[in-house]
C-alpha positions as CSV (number, residue, x, y, z in Angstrom):
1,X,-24.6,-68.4,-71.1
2,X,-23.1,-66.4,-68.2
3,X,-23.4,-67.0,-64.7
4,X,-23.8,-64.5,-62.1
5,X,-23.7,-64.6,-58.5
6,X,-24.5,-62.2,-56.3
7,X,-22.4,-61.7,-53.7
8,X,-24.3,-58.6,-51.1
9,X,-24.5,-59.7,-47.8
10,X,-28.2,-59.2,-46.4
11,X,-29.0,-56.4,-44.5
12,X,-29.2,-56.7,-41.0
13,X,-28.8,-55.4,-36.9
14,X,-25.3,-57.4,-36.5
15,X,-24.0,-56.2,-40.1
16,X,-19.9,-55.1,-39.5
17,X,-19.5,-51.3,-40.0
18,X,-16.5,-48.9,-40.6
19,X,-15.7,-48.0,-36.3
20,X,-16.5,-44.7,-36.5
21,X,-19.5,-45.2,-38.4
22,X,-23.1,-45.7,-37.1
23,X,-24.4,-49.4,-36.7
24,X,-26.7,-50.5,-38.4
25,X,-30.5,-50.5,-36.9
26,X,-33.6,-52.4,-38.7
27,X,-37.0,-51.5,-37.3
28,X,-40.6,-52.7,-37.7
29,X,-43.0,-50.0,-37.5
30,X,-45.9,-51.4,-39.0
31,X,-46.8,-55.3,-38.9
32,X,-49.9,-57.1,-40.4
33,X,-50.0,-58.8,-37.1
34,X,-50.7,-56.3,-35.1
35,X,-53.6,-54.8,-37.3
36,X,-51.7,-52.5,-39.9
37,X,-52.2,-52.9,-43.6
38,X,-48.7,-53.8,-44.1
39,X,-45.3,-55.2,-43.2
40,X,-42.9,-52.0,-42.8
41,X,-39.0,-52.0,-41.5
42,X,-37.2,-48.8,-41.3
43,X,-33.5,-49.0,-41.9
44,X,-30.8,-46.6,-40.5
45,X,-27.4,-47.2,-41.7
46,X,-24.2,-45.4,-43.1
47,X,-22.9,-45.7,-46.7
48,X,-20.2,-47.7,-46.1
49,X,-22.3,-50.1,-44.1
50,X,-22.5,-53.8,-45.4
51,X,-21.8,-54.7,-49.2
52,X,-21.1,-51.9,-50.9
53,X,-18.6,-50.0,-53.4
54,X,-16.9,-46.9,-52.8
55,X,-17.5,-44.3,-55.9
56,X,-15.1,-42.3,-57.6
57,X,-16.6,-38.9,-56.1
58,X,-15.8,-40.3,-52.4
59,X,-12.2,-40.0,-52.8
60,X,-11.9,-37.0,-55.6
61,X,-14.5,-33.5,-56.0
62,X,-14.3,-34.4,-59.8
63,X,-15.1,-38.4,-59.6
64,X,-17.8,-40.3,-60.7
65,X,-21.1,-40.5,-58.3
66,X,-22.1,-43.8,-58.3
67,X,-25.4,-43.1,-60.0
68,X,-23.3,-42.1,-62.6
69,X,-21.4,-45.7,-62.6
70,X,-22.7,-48.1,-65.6
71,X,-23.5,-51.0,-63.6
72,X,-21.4,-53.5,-66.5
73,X,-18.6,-52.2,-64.6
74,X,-19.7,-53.8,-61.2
75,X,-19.6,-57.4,-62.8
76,X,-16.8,-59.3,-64.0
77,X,-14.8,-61.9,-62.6
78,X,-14.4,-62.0,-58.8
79,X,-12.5,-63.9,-55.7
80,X,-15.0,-64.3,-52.7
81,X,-13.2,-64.4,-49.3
82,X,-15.0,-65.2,-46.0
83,X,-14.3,-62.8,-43.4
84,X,-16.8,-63.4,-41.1
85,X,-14.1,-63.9,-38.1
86,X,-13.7,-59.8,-38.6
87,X,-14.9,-57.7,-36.0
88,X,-14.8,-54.5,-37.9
89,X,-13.1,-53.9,-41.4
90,X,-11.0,-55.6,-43.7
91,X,-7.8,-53.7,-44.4
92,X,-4.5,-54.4,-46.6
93,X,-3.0,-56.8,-44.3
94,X,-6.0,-59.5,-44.9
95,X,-5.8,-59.5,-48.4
96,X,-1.4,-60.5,-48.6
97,X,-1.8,-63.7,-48.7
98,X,-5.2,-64.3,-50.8
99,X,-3.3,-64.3,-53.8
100,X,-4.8,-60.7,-55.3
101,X,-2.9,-59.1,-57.7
């Protein structure tokens, strides 16, 4: 039997974004507390916000949206890296010397 972990980081107010991109905001607008029927958060945040992948169609007209992905692709083998020390976004120079080929 096959393991999975998943690796998403939560989504939250202090989640790292792209610089040019919108932070992230998380919201309550209805709590059980204060006499609504339900607990209710309203999220605002940009695509590239958080955990995510990057579709074909981002880069080329032609590409894959990533509805149109089959989701075996997105699990395999991986190498988890902690870069919580970043203060914005994780580029080429990072990832010399984690041993990525």
């Amino acid at each position: 039997m096959k393991e999975y972990l998943d690796i998403t980081l939560p989504i939250t107010h202090r989640m790292l974004v792209y610089p040019t991109d919108t932070p992230c905001t998380v919201e309550k607008v209805m709590s059980i507390k204060n006499g609504d029927i339900v607990n209710l958060n309203e999220l605002s945040l940009c695509a590239h916000t958080g955990t995510h992948i990057d579709a074909p169609y981002h880069f080329f007209e032609d590409g894959k949206k990533i509805e149109e992905l089959d989701e075996k692709q997105l699990m395999g083998k991986a190498k988890v890296f902690d870069f919580s020390n970043k203060q914005y976004y994780i580029d080429k120079n990072d990832l010399l010397d984690k041993g990525i080929e």
